[in-house]
C-alpha positions in Angstrom: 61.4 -133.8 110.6 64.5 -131.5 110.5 63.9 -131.8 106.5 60.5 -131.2 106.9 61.3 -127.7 109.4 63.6 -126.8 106.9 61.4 -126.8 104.2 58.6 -125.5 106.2 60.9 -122.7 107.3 62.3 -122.1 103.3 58.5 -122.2 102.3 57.5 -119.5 104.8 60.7 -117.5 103.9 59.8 -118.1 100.5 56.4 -117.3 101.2 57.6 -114.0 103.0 60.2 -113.0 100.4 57.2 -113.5 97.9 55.0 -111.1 99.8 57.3 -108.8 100.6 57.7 -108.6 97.0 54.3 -108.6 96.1 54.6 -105.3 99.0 56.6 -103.9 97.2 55.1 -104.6 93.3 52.2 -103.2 94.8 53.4 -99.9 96.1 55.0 -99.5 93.2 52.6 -100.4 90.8 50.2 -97.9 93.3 53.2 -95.3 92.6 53.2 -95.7 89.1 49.4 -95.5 89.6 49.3 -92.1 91.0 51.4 -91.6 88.9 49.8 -91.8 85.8 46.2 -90.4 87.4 48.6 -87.2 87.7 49.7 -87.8 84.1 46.3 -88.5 83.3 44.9 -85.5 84.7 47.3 -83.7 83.4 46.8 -84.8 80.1 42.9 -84.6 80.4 43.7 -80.3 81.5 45.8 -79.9 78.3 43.3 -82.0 76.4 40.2 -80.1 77.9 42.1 -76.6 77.2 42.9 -77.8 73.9 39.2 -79.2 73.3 38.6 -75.4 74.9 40.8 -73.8 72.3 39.2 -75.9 69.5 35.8 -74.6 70.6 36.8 -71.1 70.4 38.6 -71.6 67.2 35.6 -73.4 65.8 33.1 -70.2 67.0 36.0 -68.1 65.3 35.8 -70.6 61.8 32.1 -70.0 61.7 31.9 -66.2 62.3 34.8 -66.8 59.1 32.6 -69.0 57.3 29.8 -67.1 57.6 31.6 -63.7 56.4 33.1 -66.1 53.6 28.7 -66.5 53.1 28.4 -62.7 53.1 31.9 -62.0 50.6 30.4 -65.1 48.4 27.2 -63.8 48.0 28.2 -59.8 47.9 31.1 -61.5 45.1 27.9 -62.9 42.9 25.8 -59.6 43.6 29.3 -57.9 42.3 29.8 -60.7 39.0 26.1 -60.3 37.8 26.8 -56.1 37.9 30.0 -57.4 35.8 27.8 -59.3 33.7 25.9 -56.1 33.3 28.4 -54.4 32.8 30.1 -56.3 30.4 27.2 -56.3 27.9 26.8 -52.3 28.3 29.9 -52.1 27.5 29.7 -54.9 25.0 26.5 -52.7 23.4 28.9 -49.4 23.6 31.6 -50.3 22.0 29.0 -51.9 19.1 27.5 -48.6 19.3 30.9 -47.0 19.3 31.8 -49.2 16.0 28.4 -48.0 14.4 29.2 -44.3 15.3 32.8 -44.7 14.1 31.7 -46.1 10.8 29.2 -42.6 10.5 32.0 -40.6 11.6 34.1 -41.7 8.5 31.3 -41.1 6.4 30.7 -38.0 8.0 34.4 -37.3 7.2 33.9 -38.1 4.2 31.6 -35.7 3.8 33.3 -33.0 5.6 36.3 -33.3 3.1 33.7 -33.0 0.7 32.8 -30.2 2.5 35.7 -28.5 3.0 36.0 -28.7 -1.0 33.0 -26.4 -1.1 34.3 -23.8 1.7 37.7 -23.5 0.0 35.8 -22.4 -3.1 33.2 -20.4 -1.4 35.6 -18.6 0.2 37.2 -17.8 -3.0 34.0 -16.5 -3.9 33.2 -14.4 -0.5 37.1 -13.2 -1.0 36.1 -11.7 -4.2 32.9 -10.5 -2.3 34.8 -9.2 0.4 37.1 -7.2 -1.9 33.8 -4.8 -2.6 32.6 -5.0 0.7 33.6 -1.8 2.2 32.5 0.0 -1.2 28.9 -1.5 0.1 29.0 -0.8 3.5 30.0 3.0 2.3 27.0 2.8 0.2 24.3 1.4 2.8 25.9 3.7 5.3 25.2 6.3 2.9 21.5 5.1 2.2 21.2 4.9 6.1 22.3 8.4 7.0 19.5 9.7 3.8 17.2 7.0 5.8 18.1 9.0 8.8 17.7 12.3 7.7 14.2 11.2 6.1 13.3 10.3 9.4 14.4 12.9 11.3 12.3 15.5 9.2 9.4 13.7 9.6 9.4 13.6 13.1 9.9 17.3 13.0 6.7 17.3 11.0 5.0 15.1 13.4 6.0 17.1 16.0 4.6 20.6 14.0 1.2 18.2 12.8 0.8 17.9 16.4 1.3 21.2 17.6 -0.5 23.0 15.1 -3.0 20.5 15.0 -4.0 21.6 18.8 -3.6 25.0 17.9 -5.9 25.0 15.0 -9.0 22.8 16.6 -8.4 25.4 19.6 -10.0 28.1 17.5 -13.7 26.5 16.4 -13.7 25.1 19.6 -13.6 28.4 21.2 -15.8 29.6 18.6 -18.5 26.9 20.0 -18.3 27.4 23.8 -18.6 31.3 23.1 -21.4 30.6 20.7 -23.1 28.0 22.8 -22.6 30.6 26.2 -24.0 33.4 23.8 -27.4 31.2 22.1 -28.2 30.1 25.7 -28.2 33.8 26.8 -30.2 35.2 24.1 -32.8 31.9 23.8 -32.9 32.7 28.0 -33.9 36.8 26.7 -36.4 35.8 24.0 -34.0 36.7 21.5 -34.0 35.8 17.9 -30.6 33.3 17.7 -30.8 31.7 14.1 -28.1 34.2 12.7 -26.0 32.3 16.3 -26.9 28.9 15.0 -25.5 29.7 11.5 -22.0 30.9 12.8 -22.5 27.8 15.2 -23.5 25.5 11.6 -20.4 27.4 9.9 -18.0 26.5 12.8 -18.9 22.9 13.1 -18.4 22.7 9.2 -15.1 24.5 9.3 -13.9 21.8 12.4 -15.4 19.2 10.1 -13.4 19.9 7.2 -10.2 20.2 9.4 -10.6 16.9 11.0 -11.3 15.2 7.8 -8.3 16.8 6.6 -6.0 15.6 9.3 -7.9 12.0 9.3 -6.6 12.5 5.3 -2.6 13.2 6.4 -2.9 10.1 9.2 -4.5 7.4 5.9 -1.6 8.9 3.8 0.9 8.0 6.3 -0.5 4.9 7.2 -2.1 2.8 4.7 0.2 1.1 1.7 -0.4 2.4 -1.4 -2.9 0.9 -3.1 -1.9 0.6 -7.3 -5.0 -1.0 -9.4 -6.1 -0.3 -12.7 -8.0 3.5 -13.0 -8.9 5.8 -15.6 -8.3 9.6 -15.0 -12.1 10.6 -16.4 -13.6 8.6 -13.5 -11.6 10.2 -10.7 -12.0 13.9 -12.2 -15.4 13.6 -12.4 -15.8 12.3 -8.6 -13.3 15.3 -7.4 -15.6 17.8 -9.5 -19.0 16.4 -7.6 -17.4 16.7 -4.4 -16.2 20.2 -5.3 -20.0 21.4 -5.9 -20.3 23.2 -2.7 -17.7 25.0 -2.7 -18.9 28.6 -2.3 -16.9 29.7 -5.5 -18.0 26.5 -7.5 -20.6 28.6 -9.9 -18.6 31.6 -10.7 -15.2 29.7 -11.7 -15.2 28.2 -15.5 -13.4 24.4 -14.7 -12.1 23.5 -18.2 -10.7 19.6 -18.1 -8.3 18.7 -20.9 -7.1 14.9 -20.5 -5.2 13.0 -23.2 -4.6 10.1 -20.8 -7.9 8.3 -22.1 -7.0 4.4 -21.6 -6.1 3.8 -17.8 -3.2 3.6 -16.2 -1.5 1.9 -12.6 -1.8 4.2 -9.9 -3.4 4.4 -6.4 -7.4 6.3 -7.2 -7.8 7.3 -3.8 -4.8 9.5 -3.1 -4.8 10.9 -7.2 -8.3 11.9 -6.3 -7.1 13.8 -3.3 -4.1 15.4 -5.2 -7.5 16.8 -8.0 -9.5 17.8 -4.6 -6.6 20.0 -3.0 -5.0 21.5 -6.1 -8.6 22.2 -8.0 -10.4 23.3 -4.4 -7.7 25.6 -3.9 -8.0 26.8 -7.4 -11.7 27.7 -6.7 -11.7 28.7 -2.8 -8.8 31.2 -3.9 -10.8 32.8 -6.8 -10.1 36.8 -7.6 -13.7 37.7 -7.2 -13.0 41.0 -8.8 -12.3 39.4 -12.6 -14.7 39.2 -15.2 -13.1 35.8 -15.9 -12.3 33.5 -13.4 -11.2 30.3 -14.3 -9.2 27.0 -13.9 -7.7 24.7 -16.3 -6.8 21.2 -15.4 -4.6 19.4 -17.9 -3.5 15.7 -17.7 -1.3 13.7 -20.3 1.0 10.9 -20.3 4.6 11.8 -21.3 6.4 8.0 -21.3 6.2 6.6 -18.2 4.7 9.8 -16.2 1.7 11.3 -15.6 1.7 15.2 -15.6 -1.2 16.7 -14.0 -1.0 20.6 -14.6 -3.3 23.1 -12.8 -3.6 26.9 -14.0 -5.8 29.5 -12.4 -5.9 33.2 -12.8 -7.1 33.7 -9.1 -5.8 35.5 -6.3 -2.1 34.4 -6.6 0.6 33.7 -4.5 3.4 35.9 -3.1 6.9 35.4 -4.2 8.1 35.6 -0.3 5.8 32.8 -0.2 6.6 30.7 -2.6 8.7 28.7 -0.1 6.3 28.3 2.8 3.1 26.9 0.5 3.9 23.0 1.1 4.0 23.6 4.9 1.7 22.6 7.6 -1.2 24.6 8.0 0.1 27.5 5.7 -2.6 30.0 4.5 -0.8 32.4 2.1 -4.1 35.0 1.6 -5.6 37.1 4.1 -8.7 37.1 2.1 -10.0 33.6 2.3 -9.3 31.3 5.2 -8.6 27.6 4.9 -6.9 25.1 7.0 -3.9 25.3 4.9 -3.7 21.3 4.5 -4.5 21.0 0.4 -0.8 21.3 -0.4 0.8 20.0 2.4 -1.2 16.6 1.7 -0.6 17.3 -2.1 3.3 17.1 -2.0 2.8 14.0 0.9 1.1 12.2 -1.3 3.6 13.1 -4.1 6.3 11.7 -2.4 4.4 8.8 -1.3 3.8 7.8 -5.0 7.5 8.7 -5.7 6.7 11.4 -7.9 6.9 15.4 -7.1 5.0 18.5 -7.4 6.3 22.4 -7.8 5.1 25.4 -8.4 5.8 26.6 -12.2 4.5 29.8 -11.9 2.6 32.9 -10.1 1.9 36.2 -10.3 -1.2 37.9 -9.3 -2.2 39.5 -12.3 -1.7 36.4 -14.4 -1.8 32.6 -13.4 -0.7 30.4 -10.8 0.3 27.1 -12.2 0.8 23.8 -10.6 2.6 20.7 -11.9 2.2 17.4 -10.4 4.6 14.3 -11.4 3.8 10.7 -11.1 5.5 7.5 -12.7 3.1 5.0 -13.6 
């Protein structure tokens, strides 16, 4: 029984040791418990901030990744302009070859070239060498050219001013006709001796215009040189020359030895016949028994001489050096426009030939000569 309390007594000691240790298992094993909940939620903070940090390093990755996209695609954009590129260049540098290869034969050529210069300019050296005897020469011909030019503007400048002065005169002539016909045809008078002087006016402004229409054609047209003969253009002056009012009292003897024809301009010869043998006539001495005017033309080489006597009225010695001008009438006793020899020696000149006076004297003859080459 004693045994029996004993053992009754161990077992609940026992029994009580055994749950005081299972007390104490449990409050540690609650201990360790709370404390690996802290350690756990702990862990599961760092872990969530972690997992937090991944998140935002995963939003930074794809805003990366996707400017890794952009860079990738702007790279290929960039290779295919290199691929471009690279053939452009590829064709240039081709082209470049091609042009290289011209460029030697070019230089080539250029040394070829340069061959030729070095013995041109031998050539323009020996040129050179007579250059300033040339220029002296042209500059010569240039100051004649000058000179040439400068008298005939002088005589374009007298053409005009004694143009207007002449064509003032018949013009006058008509508006003091005209006031004077319409005055006496208003009184009943008789006005056909008015009309004549009005007919003789007209003619004389008729003449004078065709005479300055003559000096502008000589100064303006080329010359025309065709094949003529002298008989043809003689006779045409002389049936032109018919109404002159001298024409039936003045013996015209015409001796030509230039029979076959010859190179020369008809239309301005003719008008060197019209002037020299219409002055001839107009300038008849009315008071000789004779009056008359030889014409002789003949070929001496490669000139024609045309040579025009008359025993008429003459010319003045202090005018022998005025008779080529413009509008110069050397007689008192007929007027004229004083154009015939003005146009003569124009016309002279423009054929490169040259007329003079030989000779005058009022008692015996006046005698023209007229030179052109043909």
């Amino acid at each position: 029984m004693l045994e029996y309390f004993t053992m009754s007594t161990f077992g609940i000691g026992m029994m009580g040791m055994a749950f005081g240790f299972i007390n104490l298992g449990s409050k540690r094993i609650k201990k360790h418990n709370d404390f690996l909940e802290e350690m756990v939620k702990d862990r599961t903070l760092v872990l969530e901030q972690k997992h937090q940090e991944l998140i935002h390093q995963n939003e930074h990755y794809k805003i990366a990744l996707n400017m890794i996209r952009e860079q990738k695609d702007e790279i290929e954009v960039a290779q295919k302009e290199l691929l471009a590129k690279n053939i452009e260049v590829t064709e240039a540098l081709e082209e470049i070859s091609a042009q290289n290869e011209l460029i030697d034969v070019e230089r080539t050529k250029l040394h070829q070239a340069q061959k030729i210069i070095k013995t041109q300019n031998a050539k323009l050296l020996s040129i050179a060498r007579n250059l300033d005897q040339q220029v002296q020469e042209r500059t010569r011909e240039l100051s004649v050219s000058n000179n040439l030019l400068l008298e005939k503007n002088k005589e374009l400048d007298d053409f005009i001013y004694k143009s207007a002065h002449d064509l003032r005169g018949p013009i006058a002539r008509f508006k003091g006709l005209s006031s004077l016909i319409n005055l006496e045809y208003k009184l009943g008078n008789n006005i056909t001796d008015h009309l004549e002087h009005l007919d003789d006016s007209a003619s004389q402004m008729d003449s004078m215009l065709k005479r300055l229409s003559n000096v502008y054609e000589i100064n303006a047209k080329p010359v025309s040189i065709q094949q003529m003969k002298i008989d043809e253009v003689i006779s045409g002056v002389l049936r032109q020359l018919q109404v002159e009012a001298n024409y039936p009292v003045v013996n015209i003897k015409i001796d030509n030895e230039c029979r076959r024809t010859v190179l020369c301009d008809p239309n301005l010869l003719q008008l060197i016949f019209r002037n020299l043998i219409g002055n001839a006539i107009r300038f008849a001495d009315l008071g000789k028994a004779e009056k008359h005017v030889n014409v002789v033309v003949k070929q001496e080489e490669k000139q024609l001489k045309i040579i025009v006597k008359d025993n008429g009225l003459g010319i003045k010695e202090e005018h022998r050096e005025k008779i080529f001008g413009l509008f110069f009438v050397g007689s008192e006793v007929t007027k004229g426009p004083g154009l015939g020899l003005y146009i003569s020696r124009m016309i002279s000149k423009k054929l490169n030939g040259s007329i003079e006076l030989l000779s005058t004297d009022s008692t015996d003859e006046t005698i023209f000569q007229v030179v052109i080459p043909i």
